[in-house]
C-alpha positions in Angstrom: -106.5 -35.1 178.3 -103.4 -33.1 176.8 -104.5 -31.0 174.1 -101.9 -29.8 171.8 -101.9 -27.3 170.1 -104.2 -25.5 172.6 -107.8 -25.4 172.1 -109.3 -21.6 172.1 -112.5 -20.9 173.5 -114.7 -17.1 173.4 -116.3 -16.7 176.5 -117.9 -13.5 175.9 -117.1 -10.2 174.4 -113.9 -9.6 175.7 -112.5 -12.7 176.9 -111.0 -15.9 175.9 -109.8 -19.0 177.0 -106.4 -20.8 175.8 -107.1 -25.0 177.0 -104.1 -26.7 177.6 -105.2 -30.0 179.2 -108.3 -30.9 182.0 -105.5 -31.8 184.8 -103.4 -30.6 187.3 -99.7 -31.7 187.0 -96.6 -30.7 185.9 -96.8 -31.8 182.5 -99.9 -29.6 182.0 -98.3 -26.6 184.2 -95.5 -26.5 181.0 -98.1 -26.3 178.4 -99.7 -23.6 179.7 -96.0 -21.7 180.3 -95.6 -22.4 176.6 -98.8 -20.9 175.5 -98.5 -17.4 178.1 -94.6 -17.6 176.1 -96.3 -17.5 172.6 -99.0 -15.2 173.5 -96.2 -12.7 175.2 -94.4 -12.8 171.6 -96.8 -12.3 170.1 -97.8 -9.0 171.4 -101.7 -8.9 170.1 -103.5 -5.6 170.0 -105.9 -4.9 172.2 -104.9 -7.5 174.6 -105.3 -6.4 178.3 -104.2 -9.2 180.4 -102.7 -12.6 180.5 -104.0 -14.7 183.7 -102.7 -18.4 183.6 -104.6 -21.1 185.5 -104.1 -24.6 186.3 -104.8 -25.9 182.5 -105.4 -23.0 180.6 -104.4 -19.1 180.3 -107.5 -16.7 180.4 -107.3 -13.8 177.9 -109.0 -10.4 178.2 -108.9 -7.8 175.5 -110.5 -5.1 174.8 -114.2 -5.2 172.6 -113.8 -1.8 171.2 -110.9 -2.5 169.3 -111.3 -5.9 168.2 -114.4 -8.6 167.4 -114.0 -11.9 169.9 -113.8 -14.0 166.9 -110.9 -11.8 165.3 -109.0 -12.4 168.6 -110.0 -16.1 169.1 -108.1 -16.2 165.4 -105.5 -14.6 166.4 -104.8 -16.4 169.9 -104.8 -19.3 168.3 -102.3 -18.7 165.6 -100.0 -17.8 168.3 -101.1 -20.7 170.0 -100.1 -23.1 167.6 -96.2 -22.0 167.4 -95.7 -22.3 171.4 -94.6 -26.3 171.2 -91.4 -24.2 169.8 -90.7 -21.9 173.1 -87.9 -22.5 174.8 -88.8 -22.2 178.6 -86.0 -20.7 180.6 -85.0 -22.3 183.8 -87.2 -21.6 186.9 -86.6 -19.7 189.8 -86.3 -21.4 193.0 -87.6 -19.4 196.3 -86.8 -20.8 199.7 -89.8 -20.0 202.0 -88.7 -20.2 205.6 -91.7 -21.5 208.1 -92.4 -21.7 211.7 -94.9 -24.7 211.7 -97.5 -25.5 214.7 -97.9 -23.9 217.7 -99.6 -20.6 217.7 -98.6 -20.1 214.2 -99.9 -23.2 212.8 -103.2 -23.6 214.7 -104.4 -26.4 212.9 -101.4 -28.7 212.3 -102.9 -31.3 214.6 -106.1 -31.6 213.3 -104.7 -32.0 210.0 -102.5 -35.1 211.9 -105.5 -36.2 213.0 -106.8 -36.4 209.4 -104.3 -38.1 208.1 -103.5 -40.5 210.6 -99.7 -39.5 211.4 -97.6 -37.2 213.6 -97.6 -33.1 213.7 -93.6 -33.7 213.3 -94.3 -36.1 210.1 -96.5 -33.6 208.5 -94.5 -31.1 208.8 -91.1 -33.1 207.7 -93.4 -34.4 204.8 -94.5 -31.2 203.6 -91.6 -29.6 203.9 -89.4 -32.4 201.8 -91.9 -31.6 198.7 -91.1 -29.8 196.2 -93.7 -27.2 194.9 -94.5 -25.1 191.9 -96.7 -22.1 191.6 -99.2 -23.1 188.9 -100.8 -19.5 189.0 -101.5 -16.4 191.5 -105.1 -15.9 192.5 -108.1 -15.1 195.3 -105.8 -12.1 196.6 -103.3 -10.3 195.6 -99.9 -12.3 195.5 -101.3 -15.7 196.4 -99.5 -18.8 195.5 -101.6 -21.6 194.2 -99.1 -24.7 194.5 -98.8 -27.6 192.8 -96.8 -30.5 194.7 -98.6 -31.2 198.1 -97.8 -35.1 199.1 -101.4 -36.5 198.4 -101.2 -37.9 202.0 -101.2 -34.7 203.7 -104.8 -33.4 201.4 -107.2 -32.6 204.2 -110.6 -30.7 204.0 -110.9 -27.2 204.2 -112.7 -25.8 207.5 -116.4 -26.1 207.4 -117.2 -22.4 208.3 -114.0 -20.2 207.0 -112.2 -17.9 209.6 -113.4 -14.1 209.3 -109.3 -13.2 209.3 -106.3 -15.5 208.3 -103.1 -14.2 209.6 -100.3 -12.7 206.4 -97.7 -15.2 205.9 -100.1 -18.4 207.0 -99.7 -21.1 205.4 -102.4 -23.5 205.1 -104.2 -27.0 203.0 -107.4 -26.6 201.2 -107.8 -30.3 200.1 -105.0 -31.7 197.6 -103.7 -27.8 197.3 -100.8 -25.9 199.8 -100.7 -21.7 199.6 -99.9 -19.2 201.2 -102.4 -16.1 202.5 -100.3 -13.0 201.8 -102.5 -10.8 203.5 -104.5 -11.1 206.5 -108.0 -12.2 205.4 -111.0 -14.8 205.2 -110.1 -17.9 204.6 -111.1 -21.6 204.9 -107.9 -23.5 204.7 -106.1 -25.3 207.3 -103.2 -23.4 208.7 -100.1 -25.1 209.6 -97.6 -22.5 210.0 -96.7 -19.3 208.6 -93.5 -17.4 207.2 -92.4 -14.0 208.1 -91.5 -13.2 204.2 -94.1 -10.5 202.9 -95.1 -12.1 199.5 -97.0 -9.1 198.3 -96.2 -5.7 198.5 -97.6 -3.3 196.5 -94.7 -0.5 196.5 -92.3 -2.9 195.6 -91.1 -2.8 192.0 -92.5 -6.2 191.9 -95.4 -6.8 194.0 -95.6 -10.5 194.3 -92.5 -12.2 195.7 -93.7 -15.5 193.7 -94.3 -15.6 190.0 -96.1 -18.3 188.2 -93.8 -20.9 187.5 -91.3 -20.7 190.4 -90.5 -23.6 192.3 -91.0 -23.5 196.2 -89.4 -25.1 199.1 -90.8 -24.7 202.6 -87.9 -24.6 205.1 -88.7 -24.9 208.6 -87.9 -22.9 211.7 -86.4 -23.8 214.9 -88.5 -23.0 217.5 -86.5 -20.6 219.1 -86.8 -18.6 216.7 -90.8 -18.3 215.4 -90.9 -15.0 217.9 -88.5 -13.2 215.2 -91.9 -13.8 213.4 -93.8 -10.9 214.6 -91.5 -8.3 214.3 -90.4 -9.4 210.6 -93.6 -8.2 209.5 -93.9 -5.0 207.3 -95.8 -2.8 208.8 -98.4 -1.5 206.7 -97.7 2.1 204.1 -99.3 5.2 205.7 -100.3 5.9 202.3 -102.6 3.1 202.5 -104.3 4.6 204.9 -105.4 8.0 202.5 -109.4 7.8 201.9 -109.8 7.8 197.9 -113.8 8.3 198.4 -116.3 8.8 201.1 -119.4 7.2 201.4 -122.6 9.9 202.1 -125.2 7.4 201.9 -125.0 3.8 200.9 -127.9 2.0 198.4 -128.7 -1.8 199.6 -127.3 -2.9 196.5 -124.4 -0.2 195.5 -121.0 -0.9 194.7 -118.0 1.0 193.9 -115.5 -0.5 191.1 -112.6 0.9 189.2 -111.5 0.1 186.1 -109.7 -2.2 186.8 -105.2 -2.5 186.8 -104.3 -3.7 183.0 -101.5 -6.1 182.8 -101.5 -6.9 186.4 -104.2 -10.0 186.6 -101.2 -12.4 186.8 -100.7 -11.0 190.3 -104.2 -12.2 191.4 
């Protein structure tokens, strides 16, 4: 259901939620780069974060300096002007990809699944055309919009303890790509030597929400440039913050957080 102008919902003390439809297309995708346009311009105090999502933009703020129903006012007045944003043209990233093999472990059980060839899934999902609807579960991850609906296949029924960086995988009707090595449960067909995120970079994430993405595969002769392409991780990653004496069952340890920076993931 479109809704315009955007619905705003409180959901809690220090967050709300801007509702821009209840699917995933493209049509949708531009409402919700309307509404994070408005709410930019519009600059509200106490606002900590913009986060947009598939149909709607998540808003946190900060409690001490402003009620939740003052800000729910206030997101919604600039909610109701973003129809008027004119959205600038999107950025188009190439992603180059060495598909199967030992980088893409589970390209033919994806084949399987959908009842074609390896070299068809890979010639289909490479002819799509993708956008990144938002960045999410780590750092720099792409959440992509455009997957053929032919090629959706099941995620893994127990997810790997460690994903390869640069993998990229299916997780039903989605595609992404893990920009660090870690869990994960989706089906990897290939991976890219591009490092997506990298934190000492004057921007992190190499994709942005609302770019467009084209997958653009290897030759085989050269997926074992893959390796090497790699960045090796920052020594100053590797600089112990805290030490742990003596854990409780139940302890954590959280900071407080990285204002402006939840559209990263």
């Amino acid at each position: 259901m479109e809704r315009w102008p955007p619905a705003v919902e409180a959901s809690g003390d220090h967050y709300c939620r801007v509702v821009c439809g209840d699917r995933i297309d493209a049509a949708t995708h531009e409402r919700v780069q309307r509404a994070v346009a408005a709410l930019q311009a519009a600059d509200l105090e106490a606002v900590d974060n913009l986060h947009p999502a598939y149909a709607t933009v998540g808003v946190s703020f900060d409690p001490r300096r402003v009620t939740a129903e003052a800000m729910r006012v206030a997101i919604a007045a600039a909610a109701r002007e973003a129809a008027a944003f004119e959205l600038p043209p999107a950025r188009r990233i190439e992603v180059p990809v060495a598909y199967g093999a030992e980088w893409g472990p589970d390209l033919d059980a994806v084949a399987r699944h959908v009842g074609i060839t390896p070299e068809e899934v890979v010639a289909r999902h490479a002819r799509a055309g993708y956008i990144v609807h938002f960045l999410g579960f780590s750092p720099g991850f792409p959440y992509l919009g455009g997957l053929p609906p032919e090629l959706a296949t099941p995620r893994l029924p127990t997810p790997r303890p460690r994903v390869p960086a640069g993998s990229v995988a299916i997780g039903g009707a989605q595609t992404g790509v893990y920009p660090q090595a870690t869990p994960g449960g989706w089906r990897i067909i290939g991976r890219t030597p591009l490092p997506l995120f990298d934190p000492h970079r004057p921007e992190p994430a190499l994709l942005a929400f609302g770019d467009h993405v084209a997958f653009r595969p290897l030759p085989p002769g050269t997926w074992v440039e893959i390796e090497p392409r790699q960045p090796a991780a920052s020594t100053r990653d590797a600089v112990p913050a805290a030490e742990v004496v003596r854990p409780g069952l139940l302890t954590t340890v959280q900071d407080l957080g990285r204002p402006g920076l939840a559209h990263l993931g």
